[in-house]
C-alpha positions as CSV (number, residue, x, y, z in Angstrom):
1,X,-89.1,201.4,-26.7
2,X,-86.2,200.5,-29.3
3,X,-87.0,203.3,-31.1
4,X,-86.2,205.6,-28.1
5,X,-83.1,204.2,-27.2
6,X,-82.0,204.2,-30.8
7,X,-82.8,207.5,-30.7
8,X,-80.8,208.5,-27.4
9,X,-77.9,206.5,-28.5
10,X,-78.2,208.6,-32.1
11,X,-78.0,211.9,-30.3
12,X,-76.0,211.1,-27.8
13,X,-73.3,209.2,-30.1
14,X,-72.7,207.0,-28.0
15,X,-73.1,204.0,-30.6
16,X,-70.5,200.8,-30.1
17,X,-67.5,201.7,-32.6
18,X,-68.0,205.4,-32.5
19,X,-65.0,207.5,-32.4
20,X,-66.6,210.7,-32.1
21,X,-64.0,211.2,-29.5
22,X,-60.5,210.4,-31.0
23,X,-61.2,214.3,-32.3
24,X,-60.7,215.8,-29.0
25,X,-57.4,213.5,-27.6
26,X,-54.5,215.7,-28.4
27,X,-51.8,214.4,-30.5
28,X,-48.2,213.6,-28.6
29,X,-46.9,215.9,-30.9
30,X,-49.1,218.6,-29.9
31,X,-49.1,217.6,-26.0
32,X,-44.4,217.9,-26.7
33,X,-44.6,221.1,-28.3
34,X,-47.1,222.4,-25.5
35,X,-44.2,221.1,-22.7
36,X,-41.5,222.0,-24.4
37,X,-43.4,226.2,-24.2
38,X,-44.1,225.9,-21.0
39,X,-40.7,224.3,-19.9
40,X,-39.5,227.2,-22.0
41,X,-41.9,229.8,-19.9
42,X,-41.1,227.9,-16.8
43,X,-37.2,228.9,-17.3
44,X,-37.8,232.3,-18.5
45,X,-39.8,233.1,-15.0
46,X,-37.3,231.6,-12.6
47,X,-34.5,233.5,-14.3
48,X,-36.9,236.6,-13.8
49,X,-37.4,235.3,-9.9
50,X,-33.8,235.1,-9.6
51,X,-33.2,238.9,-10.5
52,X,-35.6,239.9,-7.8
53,X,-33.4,238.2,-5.1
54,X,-30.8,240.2,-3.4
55,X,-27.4,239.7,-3.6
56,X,-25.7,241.1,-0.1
57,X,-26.9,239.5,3.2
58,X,-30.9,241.0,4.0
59,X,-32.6,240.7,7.7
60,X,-36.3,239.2,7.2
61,X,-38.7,240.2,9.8
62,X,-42.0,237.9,10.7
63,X,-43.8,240.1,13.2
64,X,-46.5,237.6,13.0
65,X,-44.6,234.9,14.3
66,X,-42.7,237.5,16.2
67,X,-39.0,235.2,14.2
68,X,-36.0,237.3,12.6
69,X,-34.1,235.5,9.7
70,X,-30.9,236.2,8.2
71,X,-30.8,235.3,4.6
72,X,-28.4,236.2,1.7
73,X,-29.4,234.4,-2.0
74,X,-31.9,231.2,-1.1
75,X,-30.0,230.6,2.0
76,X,-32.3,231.5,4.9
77,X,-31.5,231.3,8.7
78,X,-33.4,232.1,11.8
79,X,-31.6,233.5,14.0
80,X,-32.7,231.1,16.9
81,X,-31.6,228.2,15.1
82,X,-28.8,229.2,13.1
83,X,-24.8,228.4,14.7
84,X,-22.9,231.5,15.1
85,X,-20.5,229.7,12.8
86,X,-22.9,229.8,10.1
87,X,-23.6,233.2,10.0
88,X,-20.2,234.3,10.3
89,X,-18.8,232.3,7.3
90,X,-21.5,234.4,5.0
């Protein structure tokens, strides 16, 4: 019986003091540069998002909802909700 769980352990690695794993953790400096890409990518995306939005006032139509919005940039109204006020000043 010894034998077999020495033998499990052994091909398992699991042995007390083993550091079989410390291989596989990522080093901090690794795990920065890795954030500091996709913070990069991140940026790069939104600014390409950003391009994609028009600039003059647009009319957005939900027919499945059966709502009209008025938006211009990121701003978004719907027109049941939104003060006359507000949609004049744009």
């Amino acid at each position: 019986m010894a034998i077999l769980i020495a033998t499990l352990l052994g091909g398992c690695d699991l042995r007390r003091g083993s550091d079989s794993d410390s291989s596989e953790i990522p080093e901090a400096a690794v795990l920065q540069k890795r954030l500091a890409a996709l913070r990069k990518e991140n940026t790069q995306l939104q600014a390409r998002i950003n391009k994609l939005i028009p600039k003059e006032p647009y009319i957005v139509i939900n027919t499945t909802l059966n709502r009209l919005y008025f938006a211009r940039g990121t701003r978004c109204f719907s027109m049941r909700s939104a003060p006359p006020a507000a949609i004049a000043n744009w």
